[in-house]
C-alpha positions in Angstrom: 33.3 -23.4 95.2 36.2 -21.5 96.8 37.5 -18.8 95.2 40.6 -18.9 98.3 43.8 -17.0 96.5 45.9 -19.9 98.0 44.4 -22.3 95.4 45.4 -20.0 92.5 49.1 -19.7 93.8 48.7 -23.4 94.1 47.6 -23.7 90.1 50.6 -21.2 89.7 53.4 -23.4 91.3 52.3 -26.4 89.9 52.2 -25.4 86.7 56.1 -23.5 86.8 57.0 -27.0 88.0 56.6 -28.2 84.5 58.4 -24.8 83.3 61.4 -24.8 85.6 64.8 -25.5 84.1 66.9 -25.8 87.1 67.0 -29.5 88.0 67.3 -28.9 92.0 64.7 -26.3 92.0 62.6 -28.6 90.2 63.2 -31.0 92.6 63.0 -28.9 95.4 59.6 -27.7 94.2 58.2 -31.1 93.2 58.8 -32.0 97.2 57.0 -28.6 98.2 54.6 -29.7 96.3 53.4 -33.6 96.6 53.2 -35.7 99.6 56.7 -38.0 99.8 54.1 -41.0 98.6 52.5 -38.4 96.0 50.7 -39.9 93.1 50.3 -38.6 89.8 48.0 -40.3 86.7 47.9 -38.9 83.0 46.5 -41.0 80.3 48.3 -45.1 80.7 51.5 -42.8 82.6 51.4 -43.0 86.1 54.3 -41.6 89.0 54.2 -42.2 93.2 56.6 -41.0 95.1 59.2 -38.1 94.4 62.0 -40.3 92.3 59.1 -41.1 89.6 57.6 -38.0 89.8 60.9 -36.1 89.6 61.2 -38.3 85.8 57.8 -37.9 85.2 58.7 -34.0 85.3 61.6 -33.8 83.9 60.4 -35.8 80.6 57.7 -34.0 79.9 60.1 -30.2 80.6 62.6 -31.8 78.3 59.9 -32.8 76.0 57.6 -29.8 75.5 59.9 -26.8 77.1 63.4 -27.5 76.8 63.4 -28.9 72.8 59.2 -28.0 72.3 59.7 -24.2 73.0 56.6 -24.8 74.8 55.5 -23.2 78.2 52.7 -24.2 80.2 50.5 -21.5 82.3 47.5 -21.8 84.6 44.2 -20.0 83.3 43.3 -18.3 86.6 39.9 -20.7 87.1 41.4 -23.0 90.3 38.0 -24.2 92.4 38.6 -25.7 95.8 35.9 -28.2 97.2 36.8 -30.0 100.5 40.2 -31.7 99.9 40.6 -31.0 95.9 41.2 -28.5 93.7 40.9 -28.6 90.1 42.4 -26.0 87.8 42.8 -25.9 83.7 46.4 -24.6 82.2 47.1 -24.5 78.7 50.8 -25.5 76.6 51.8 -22.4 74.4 54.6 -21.2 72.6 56.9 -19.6 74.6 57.1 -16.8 72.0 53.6 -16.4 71.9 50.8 -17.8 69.9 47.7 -20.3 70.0 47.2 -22.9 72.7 48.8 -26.1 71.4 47.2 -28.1 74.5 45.0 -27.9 76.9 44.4 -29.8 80.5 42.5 -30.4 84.0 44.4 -30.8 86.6 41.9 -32.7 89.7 44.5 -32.6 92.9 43.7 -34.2 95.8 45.5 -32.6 98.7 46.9 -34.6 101.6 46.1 -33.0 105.4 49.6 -30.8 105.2 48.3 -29.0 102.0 50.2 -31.2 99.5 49.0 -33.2 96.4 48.5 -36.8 97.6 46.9 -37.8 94.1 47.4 -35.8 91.0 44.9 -37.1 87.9 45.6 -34.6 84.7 43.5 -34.8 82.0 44.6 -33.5 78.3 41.4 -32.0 76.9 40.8 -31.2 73.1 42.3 -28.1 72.0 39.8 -25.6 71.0 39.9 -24.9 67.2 42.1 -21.7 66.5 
């Protein structure tokens, strides 16, 4: 395990990615983030490249932030072993209140730092 700060402020940016409500920031920070041939897999949804991942993005922002009133924030617990770092962030309220969903996020980092394969996992949400 490494406990490296850098993988934390990783865990951070990715998850304000999801948060951020400026469409060229987002995009700016979705290539800061992935590989150009980044690959991310959730459930049957998958996105490679930064045109699909850019939509992949922006539905779920306008899905669970923009009309959910939903944020999404890291819990502090990114690991780093070799080439991947795995994290868990949560979905709340934006005005506070219980966790409304829960994830893992497994990255696989590409030799310049960025995610080359992003698998997110929703996990069940802990009864309140």
């Amino acid at each position: 395990m490494n406990a490296n700060p850098a993988f934390a402020e990783l865990a951070d940016r990715y998850v304000a990615v999801w948060n951020e409500t400026d469409a060229a920031a987002r995009r700016d920070a979705i290539a800061s983030l992935w590989a150009p041939d980044g690959e991310h897999y959730v459930r049957t949804l998958q996105a490679k490249g930064y045109e699909a991942l850019q939509q992949r993005v922006t539905s779920s922002h306008e899905k669970n932030v923009r009309d959910g009133g939903f944020r999404f924030v890291a819990t502090g617990d990114a690991q780093a072993l070799h080439n991947a770092v795995m994290f868990h962030w949560q979905m709340v309220p934006a005005a506070g209140g219980p966790v409304v969903a829960l994830g893992l996020e497994f990255l696989v980092l590409a030799q310049d730092g960025r995610i080359a394969i992003d698998y997110q996992f929703i996990l069940p949400t802990p009864a309140v």
